[in-house]
N, C-alpha and C positions, 0 to 999 in steps of 0.2 A: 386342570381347571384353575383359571384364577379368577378372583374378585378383588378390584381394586378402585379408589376413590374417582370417582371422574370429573377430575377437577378441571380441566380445560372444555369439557362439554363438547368437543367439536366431532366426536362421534355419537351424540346422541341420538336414539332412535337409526342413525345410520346402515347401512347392510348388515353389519356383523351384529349387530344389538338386535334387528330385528329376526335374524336366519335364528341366533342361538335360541329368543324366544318361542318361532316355531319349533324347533327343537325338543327345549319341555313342554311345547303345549300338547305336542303331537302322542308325546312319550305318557302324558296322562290323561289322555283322549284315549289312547292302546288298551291303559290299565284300566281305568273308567268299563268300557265297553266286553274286555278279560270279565270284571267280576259282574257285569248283568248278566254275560254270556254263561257263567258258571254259576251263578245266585252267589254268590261269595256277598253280598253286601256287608254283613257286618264284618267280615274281616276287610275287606275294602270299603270300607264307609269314607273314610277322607278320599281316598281314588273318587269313589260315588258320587260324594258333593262336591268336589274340585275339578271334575268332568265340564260340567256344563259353565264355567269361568273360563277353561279353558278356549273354547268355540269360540267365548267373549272376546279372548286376544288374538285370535285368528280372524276372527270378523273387522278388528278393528284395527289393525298391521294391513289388511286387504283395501279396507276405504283407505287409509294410510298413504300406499305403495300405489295405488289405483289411481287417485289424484295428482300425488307427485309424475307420475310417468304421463299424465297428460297436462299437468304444469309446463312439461317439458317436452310436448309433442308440437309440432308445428299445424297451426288451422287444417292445412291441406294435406298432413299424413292424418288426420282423424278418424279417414276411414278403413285404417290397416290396422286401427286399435281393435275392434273386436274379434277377426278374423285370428289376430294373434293371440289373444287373449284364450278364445275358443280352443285354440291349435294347442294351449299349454295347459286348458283344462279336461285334454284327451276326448274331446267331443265326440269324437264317435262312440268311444266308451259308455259317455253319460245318457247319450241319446237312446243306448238301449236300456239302462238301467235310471232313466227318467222318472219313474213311481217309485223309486228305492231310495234314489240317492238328494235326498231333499235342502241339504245342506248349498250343496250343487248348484242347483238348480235355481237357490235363494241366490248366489254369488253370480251365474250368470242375468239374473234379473238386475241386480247393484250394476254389474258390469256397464249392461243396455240402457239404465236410467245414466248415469254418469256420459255416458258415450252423448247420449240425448243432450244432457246439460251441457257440456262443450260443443258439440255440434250448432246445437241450435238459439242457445240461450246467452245473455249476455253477463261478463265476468261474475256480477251481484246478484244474480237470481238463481246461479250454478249451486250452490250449500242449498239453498230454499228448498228449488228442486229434488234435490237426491234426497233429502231430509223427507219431506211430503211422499216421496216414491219409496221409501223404505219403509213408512206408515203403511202407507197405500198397502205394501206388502204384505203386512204383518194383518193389519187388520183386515185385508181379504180373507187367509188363511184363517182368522178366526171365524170368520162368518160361515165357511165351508166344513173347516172341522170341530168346530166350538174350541172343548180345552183336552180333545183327545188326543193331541197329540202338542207337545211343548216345547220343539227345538226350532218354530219361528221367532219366540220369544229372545233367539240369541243372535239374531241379525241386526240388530240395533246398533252395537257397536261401530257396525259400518260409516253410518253417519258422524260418529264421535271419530274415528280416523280420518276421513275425508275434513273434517273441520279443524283439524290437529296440523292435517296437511296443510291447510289455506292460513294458518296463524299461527304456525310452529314457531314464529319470533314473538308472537306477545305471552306464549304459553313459558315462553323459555324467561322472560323476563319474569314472569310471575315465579317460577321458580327458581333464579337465581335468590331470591329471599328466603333464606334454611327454614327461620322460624314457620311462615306461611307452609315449605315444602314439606319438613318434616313433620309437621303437625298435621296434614293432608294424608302423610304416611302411614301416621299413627293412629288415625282414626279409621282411615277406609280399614284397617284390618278388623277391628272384631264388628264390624256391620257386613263383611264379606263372611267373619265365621257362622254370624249370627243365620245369615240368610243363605248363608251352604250349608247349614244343617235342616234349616226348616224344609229346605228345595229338595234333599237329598228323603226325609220321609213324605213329602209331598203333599204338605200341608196346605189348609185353604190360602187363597188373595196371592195364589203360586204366581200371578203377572208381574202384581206390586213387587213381590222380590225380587223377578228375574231384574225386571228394573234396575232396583236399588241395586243388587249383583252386578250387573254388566256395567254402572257408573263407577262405583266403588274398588270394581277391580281395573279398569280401566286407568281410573286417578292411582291407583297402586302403582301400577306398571309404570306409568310415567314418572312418579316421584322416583321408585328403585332406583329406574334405570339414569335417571340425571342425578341421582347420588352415588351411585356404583356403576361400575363396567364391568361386566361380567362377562368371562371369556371363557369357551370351552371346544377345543376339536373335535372332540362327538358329536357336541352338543349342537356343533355349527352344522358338520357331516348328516345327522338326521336330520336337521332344521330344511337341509338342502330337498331331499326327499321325502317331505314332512306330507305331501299332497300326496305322493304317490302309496306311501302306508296307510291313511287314512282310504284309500280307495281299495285296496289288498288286504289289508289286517284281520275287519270281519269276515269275508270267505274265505277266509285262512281257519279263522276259526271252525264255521262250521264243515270244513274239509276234516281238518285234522283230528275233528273229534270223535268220528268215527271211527279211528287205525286208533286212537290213544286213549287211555281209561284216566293217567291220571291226572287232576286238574294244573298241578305247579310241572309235568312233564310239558302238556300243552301249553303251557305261559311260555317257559322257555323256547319249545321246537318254534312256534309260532312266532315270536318275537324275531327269532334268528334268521328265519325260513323268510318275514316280511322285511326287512332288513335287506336282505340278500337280493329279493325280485323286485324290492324298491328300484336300490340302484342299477340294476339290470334293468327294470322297465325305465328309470331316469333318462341311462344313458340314453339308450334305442331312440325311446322318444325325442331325443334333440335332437340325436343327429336325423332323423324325419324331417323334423320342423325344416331343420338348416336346409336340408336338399329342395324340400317343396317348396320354401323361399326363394330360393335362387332361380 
């Protein structure tokens, strides 16, 4: 593991800054979902409330990486972007487990509206677009499920990456200013403590938080990482198969709990066991892709 000053900037938000972020995000999305599955919350309380921040950065690395790769896609390949995209979110997978995996399901929606806005819309109404369609989103699912259910509220980020992508040179100028950046630093953290802990007992006006949450931790990540560069081989290594543990991890769980009685045995077999058929389902999976490509 290192951490060190990143004073030339020219890997900001770059591949490795973003893989190493899925990496931890993945890593406490795992432990998060360990202690619901086990009731452990107060001994996992920070696991508990850093969970759903978590999703934050993976939502918004996704509009991020989503935008950039059709910054860089040519008018006439526009229509091989969902097909691939589909192809690396194991779609047949999702398609059976469509009512379970809702996270999913939100990201190929982002996917389809963004595909929309290049396709059909012109360079200035592309951010508008996706923005209104991630609304759209959210506030469908509230009409259908009222507040039963709370992890639409963590798709918003997506918008905040997609906008991050289309102005990454005037964000970077605003933070080449220490004072401005490190003072953004230093404040988004106790309004991310504040409203990860109200989130985590599930206190009323839970939307206004998640809000204030997904902004806050959002401006964190970008301050960190264009102050530091943080490098880690595991870190990158699970980052890589960050998708495919989050698809594995929970029915790992509830397999394993039935052969195993104790709670810290199952953290362990479980971790190692999803770890394992990560990169087993990683590899298989590409080389799929690559053959049906060709």
């Amino acid at each position: 593991m290192k951490i060190s000053l990143n004073r030339t900037h020219e890997g900001f938000f770059g591949k490795t800054q973003t893989t190493v972020l899925k990496g931890v995000c993945i890593l406490l999305v795992f432990i998060h979902h360990f202690a619901q599955f086990t009731e452990y919350h107060r001994f996992f309380s920070f696991f508990n409330a850093i969970g759903p921040a978590a999703v934050d950065i993976f939502f918004f690395i996704a509009g991020y990486t989503t935008i950039l790769k059709l910054e860089k896609t040519a008018p006439s390949d526009y229509n091989s972007f969902l097909p691939n995209r589909a192809l690396r979110l194991y779609f047949p997978f999702i398609l059976i487990n469509i009512t379970n995996d809702n996270f999913t399901v939100g990201l190929i929606f982002l996917y389809i509206a963004s595909w929309i806005a290049y396709k059909f819309l012109k360079p200035q109404h592309r951010l508008k677009f996706i923005f209104l369609m991630n609304m759209f989103y959210i506030i469908l699912l509230l009409f259908i499920k009222k507040y039963d259910s709370w992890w639409y509220d963590r798709i918003i980020p997506y918008s905040y990456g997609a906008f991050f992508a289309l102005h990454k040179n005037k964000v970077i100028s605003f933070l080449e200013n220490p004072k401005w950046r490190r003072s953004l630093m230093i404040i988004s953290i106790p309004i991310f403590i504040f409203c990860g802990y109200h989130l985590a007992t599930m206190e009323p006006i839970v939307p206004v938080k998640f809000a204030l949450l997904s902004i806050f931790t959002c401006v964190f990540v970008l301050t960190f990482n264009y102050e530091f560069n943080f490098e880690c081989k595991s870190l990158n290594f699970i980052g890589e198969i960050s998708f495919e543990i989050f698809l594995l991890h929970q029915p790992l769980f509830n397999l394993l709990n039935t052969f195993i009685g104790s709670n810290y045995l199952l953290l362990i077999v479980s971790f190692v066991l999803t770890i394992i058929l990560s990169y087993c389902l990683h590899l298989v999976w590409n080389k799929l892709i690559k053959r049906f490509i060709k």
